[in-house]
DRENTOR-876342 format. One record per residue: residue in one letter; x, y negated, z of N, C-alpha, C in turn. Coordinates in steps of 0.2 Angstrom, whole numbers, plus 5000, padded with zeros to 4 digits. Each point is the difference from the previous one (the first is absolute). Example, Ala and Ser with C-alpha at 12.3 -4.5 7.8 and 13.67 -1.06 7.14 Angstrom:
A506650285039499649945000500449945000/S499849954996500449945001499649955003/
This chain:
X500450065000499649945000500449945000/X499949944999500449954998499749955004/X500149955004499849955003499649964996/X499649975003499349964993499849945005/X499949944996499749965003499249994996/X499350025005499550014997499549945000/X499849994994499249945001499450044998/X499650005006499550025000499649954998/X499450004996499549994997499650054999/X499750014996499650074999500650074996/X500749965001500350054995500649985004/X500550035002500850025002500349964995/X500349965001500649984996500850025003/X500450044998500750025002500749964997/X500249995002500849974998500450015005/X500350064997500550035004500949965001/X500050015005500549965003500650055006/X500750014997500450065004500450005003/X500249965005500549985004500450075000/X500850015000500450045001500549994996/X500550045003500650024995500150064996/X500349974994499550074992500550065001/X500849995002500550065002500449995006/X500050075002500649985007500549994998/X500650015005500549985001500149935000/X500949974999500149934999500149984994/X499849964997500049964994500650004998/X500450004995500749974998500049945002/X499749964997500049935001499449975003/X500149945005499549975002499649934998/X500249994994499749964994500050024996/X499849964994500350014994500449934998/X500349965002500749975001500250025002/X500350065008500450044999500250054996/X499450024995500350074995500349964995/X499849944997500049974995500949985001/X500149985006500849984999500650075001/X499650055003500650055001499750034993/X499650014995500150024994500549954998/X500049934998500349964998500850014998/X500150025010500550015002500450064996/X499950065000499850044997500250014993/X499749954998500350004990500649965000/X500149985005500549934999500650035002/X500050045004500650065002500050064995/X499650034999499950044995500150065006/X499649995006499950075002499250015001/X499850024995499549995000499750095001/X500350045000500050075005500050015008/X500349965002499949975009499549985000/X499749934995499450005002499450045001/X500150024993499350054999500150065005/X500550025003500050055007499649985004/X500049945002499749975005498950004999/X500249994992499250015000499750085002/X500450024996500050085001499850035007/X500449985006499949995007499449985002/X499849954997499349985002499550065000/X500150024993499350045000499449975000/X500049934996499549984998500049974994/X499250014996500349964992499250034997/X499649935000500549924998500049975007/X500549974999500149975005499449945001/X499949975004499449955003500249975006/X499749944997500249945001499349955005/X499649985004499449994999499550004992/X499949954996499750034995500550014994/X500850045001500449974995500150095000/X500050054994500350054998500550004995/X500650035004500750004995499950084997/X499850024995500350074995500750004998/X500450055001500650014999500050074996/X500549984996500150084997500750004996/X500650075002500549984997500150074994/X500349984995499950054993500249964994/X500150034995500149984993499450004995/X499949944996499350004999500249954994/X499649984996500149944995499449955004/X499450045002499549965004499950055007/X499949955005499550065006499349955004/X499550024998499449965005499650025002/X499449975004499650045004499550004997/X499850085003499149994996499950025007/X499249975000499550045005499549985000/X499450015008499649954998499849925001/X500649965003500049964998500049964991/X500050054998500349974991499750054994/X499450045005499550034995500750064997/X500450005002500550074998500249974994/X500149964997500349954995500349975000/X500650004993500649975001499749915001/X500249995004500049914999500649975003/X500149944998500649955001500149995006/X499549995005500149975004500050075006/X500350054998500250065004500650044996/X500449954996500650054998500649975004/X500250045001500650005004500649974997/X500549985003500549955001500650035000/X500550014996500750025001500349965003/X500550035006500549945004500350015000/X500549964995500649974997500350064996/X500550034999500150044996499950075003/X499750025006500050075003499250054997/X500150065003499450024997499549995007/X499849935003499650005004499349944998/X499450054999499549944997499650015007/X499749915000499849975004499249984998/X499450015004499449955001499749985005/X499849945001499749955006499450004996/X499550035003499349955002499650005005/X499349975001499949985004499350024999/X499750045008499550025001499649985007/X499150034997500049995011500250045004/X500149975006500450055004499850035002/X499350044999499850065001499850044994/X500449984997499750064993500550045000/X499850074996500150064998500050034995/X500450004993499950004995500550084997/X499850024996500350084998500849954993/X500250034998500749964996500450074997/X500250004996500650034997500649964995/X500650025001500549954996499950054993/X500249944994500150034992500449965000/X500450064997500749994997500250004991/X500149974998499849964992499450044997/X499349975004499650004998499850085000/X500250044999499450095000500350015006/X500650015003500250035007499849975007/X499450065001499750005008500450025005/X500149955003500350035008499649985008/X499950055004499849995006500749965004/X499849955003500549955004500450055005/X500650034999500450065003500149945009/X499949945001500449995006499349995004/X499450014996499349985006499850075000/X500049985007499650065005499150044999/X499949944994499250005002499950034992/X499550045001499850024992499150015002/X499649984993499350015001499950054992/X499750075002499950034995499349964996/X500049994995499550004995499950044994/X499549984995499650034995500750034995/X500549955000500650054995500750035005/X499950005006500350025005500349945005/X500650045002500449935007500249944998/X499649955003500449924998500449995006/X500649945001500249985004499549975003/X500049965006499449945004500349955004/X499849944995500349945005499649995004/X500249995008499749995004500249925003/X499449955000500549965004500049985006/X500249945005500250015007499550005002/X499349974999499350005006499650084997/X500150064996499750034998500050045006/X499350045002500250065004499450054996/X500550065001499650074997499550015004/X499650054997499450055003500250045004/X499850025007500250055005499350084995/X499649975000499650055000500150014993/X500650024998500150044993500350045000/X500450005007500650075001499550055007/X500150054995499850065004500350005005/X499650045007500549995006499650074999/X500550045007499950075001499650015007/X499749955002499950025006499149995001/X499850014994499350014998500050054997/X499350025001499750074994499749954994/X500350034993499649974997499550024995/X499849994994499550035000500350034992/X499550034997500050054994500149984993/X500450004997499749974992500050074996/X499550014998499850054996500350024994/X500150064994500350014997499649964992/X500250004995499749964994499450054998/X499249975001499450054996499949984994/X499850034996499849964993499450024998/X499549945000499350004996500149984993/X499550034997499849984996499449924998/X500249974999499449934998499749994994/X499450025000499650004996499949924997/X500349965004499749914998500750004995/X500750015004500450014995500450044995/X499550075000500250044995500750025000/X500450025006500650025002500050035009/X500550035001500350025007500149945003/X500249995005500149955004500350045009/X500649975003500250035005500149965006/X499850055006499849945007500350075003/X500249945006500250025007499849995006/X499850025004499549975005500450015005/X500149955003500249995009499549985005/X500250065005499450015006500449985006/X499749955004500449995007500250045005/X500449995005500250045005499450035001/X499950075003499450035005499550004995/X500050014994499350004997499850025001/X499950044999499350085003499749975007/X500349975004499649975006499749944998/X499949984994499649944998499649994996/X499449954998499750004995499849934999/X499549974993499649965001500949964996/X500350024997500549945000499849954992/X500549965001500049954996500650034995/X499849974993500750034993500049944997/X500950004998500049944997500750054993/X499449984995500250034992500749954997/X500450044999500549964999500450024992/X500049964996500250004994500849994997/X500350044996500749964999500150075007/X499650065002500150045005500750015004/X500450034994500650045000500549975001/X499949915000500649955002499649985008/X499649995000499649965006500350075006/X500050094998500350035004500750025004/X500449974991500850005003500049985005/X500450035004500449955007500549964998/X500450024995500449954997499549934995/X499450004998499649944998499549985003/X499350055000499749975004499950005007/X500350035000500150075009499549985003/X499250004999499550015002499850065005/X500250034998499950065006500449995006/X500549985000500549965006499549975003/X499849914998499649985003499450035001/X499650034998499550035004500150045006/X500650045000500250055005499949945007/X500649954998500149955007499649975000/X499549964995499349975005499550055004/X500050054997499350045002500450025007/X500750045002500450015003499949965008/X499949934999500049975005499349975001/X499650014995499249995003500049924995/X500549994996499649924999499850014993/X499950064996499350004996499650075002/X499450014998499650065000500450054995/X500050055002500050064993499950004995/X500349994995499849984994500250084994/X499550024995500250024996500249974992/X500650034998500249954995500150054994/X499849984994499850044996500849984994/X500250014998500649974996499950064991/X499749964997499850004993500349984994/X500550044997500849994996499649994992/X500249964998500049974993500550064993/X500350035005500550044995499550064997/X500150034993499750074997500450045002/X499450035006500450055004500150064995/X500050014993500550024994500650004999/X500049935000500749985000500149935005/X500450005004500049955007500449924994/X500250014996500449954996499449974995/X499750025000499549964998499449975006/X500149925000499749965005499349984996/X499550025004499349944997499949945002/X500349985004499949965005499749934996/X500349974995499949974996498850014996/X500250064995499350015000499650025006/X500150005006499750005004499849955005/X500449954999499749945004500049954996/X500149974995499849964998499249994996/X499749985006499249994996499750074998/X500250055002499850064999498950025002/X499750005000499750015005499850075001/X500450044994499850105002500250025007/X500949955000500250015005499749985008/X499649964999499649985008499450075000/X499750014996499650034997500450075002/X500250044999500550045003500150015008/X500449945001500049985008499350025004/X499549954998499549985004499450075001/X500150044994499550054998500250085001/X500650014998500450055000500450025007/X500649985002500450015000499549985010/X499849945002499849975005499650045005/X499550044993499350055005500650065001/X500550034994500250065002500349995008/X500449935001500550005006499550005006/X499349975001499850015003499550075004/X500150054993499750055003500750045002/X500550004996500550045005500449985006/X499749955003500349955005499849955003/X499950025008499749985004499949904999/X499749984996500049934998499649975004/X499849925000499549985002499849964992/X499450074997499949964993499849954998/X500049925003499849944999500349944997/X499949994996500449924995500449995007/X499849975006500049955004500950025002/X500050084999500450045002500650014996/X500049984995500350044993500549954998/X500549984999500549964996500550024997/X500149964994500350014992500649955003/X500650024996500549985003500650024991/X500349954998500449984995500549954998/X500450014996500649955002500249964992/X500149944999500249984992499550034993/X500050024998499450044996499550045003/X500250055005499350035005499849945004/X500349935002499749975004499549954997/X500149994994499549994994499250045000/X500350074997499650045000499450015009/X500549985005499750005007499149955000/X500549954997499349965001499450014994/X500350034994499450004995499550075001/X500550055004499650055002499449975007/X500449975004499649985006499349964996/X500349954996499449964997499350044996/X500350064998499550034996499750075002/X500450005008499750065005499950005007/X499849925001500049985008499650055004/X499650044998499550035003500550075002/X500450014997500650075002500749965004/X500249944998500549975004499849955002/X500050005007499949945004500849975002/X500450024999500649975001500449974994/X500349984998500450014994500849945002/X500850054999500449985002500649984992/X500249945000500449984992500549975004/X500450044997500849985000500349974994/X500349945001500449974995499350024994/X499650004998499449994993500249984994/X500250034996500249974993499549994995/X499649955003499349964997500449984993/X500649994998500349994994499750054995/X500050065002500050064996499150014995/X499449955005499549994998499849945004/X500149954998499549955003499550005000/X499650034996499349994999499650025008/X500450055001499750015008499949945004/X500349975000500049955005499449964998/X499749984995499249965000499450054999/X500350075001499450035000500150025008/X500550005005499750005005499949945003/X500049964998499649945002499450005000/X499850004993499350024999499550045004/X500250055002499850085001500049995008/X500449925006500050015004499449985005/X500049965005500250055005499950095001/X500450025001499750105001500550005007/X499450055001500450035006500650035002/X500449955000500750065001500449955006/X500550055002500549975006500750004994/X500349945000500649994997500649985001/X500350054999500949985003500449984992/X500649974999500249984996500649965004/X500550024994500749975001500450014993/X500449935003500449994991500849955003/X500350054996500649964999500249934997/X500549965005499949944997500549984995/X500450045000500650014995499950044993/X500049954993499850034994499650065000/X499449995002499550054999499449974998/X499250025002499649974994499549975006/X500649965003499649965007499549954997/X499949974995499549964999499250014998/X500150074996499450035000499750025007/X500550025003499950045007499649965005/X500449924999499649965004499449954996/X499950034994499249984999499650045001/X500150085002499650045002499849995008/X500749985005499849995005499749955001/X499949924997499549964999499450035000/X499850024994499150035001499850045005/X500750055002499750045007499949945004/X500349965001499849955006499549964997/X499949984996499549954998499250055000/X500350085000499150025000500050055006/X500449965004499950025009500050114999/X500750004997499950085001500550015009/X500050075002500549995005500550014996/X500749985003500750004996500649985003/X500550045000500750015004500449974994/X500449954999500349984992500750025004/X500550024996500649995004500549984994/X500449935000500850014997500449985001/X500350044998500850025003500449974996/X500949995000500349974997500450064996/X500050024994499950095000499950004991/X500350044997499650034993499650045000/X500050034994499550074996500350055003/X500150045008500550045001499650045005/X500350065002499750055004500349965008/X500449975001500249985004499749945004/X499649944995499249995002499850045001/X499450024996499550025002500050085007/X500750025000499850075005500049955008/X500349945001500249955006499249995001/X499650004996499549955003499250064998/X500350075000499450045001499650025008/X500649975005499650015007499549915002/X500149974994499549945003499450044998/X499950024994499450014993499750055005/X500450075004499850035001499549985008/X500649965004499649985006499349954998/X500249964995499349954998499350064997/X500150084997499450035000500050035005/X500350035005500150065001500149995008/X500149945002500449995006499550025008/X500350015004499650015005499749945006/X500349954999499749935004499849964995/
């Protein structure tokens, strides 16, 4: 969970805010005029191996500064620059790096809020991807390990890391239905809480983009549920995790044909898939009960399905929304509102598609739905959105 400052109206408004420090240990240097003159220092003797020891000893990298990040990297290269999600993963000017003076050591300064958290990788003239070898920090995503800049006020998520000293609960192995709405296989996994069998009447919350949202390494949703439910601060929850891939061939993703403006797909969800999980599982079969949950394209898909099945999801959760993908959503759920739903929402405020995101949360508030908005200073990354699955969950699910 991330510290929030909330304005209550008929609707939560969040802007998280994160005192701490992003790595331990001792800094190399305690400004950046001290690094800047002993790098200086440095080229001008031409021991420029003494110095980079010293960074090395750190063990930290990038270096951080209040809102000032130093990228270092030393190598042969005709070019070296960052991509990530600061810069849409794109080469741009204003993120290539700097050769200092004739050595192989290339340099970048920029400047971020002090609590943000963004994924990065160095390229080396232009096609060669490297994971930052002196940072500590890496966030698995959609094409694997990125390095993660963390800066000084960022603090991680406790409820992401497994502890051993809870019983935790079940994730089921892959079943595959058949869907009549979309005339293919389709493959879910169902997670049941600690102690099922002694419980009933629960609440399920369907989750799309499944098989990232279960990672431990991405969405490590099962992590946080073990620790909230664990300590009593949400109810028991069952969670349905519903994978996009053709369980044929796992290399082929639908995720695309399936969430963009689809409506077989809700149709699917709302018809299918929803009565069977409540007959095989002690549910509590009620909309009031029931929440959809999805991220960037599923978190698109979250709300057009909520919009067009209030009567089966009384909840509906969007993460980072890529309203870009279908704007038209956006004036037909204007149209079509107010309906009944509870809604959680969060969007990164670093190059993502924050400004559709906050015209949707305008209408939520302007047509008085309930609503939790949360943003973070953060990309398109699993690294968001897995930090901020114990609000979404306490805000449906919570016990006070």
């Amino acid at each position: 969970m991330k510290k929030c400052v909330l304005v209550l109206l008929s609707v939560l408004l969040v802007v998280a805010g994160l005192p701490a420090q992003a790595q331990d240990g001792d800094p190399a240097y305690a400004s950046f005029d001290e690094f800047q003159a002993a790098l200086d220092d440095a080229l001008a003797s031409g021991n420029i191996d003494g110095w980079w020891q010293t960074i090395i000893d750190a063990g930290q990298m990038p270096l951080t500064f209040d809102n000032t990040a130093v990228f270092l990297y030393r190598g042969e290269g005709d070019t070296v620059e960052w991509r990530g999600d600061f810069n849409g993963w794109a080469s741009t000017p204003d993120f290539m790096g700097e050769r200092q003076g004739d050595t192989d050591l290339w340099m970048l300064v920029q400047q971020f809020p002090t609590d943000a958290r963004l994924d990065y990788k160095i390229v080396v003239d232009g096609s060669t991807w490297l994971l930052d070898d002196l940072n500590p920090y890496q966030q698995v995503g959609g094409y694997g390990p990125n390095s993660e800049l963390r800066m000084p006020d960022y603090v991680p998520s406790t409820t992401i890391e497994p502890r051993d000293d809870i019983t935790p609960g079940t994730l089921g192995q892959d079943t595959t239905i058949f869907s009549e709405s979309l005339g293919y296989q389709v493959n879910y996994r169902v997670y049941t809480p600690a102690n099922y069998s002694e419980l009933d009447d629960l609440p399920v919350i369907y989750v799309t983009d499944g098989q990232e949202y279960a990672n431990p390494e991405m969405g490590s949703m099962t992590i946080v549920l073990d620790n909230l439910i664990a300590v009593g601060t949400i109810q028991p929850v069952i969670a349905v995790f519903v994978d996009p891939r053709d369980p044929n061939n796992l290399d082929v993703n639908r995720r695309e044909e399936e969430f963009l403006v689809n409506p077989a797909y809700g149709t699917f969800l709302a018809t299918e898939l929803v009565p069977l999980i409540d007959i095989l599982y002690d549910t509590n079969p009620t909309a009031a009960a029931r929440a959809i949950l999805g991220t960037s394209y599923g978190g698109l898909n979250a709300v057009y399905t909520a919009m067009n099945h209030s009567d089966t999801f009384g909840m509906v959760a969007s993460q980072s929304p890529a309203f870009r993908g279908a704007p038209e959503v956006i004036p037909a759920f204007e149209a079509a509102g107010p309906l009944p739903l509870k809604v959680f929402m969060c969007q990164g405020a670093i190059w993502d598609d924050i400004d559709n995101t906050r015209q949707v949360r305008d209408i939520l508030q302007d047509q008085g739905y309930d609503l939790l908005y949360i943003e973070v200073n953060e990309g398109h990354s699993w690294g968001n959105w897995r930090a901020l699955l114990d609000d979404m969950l306490i805000y449906f699910f919570g016990t006070e």
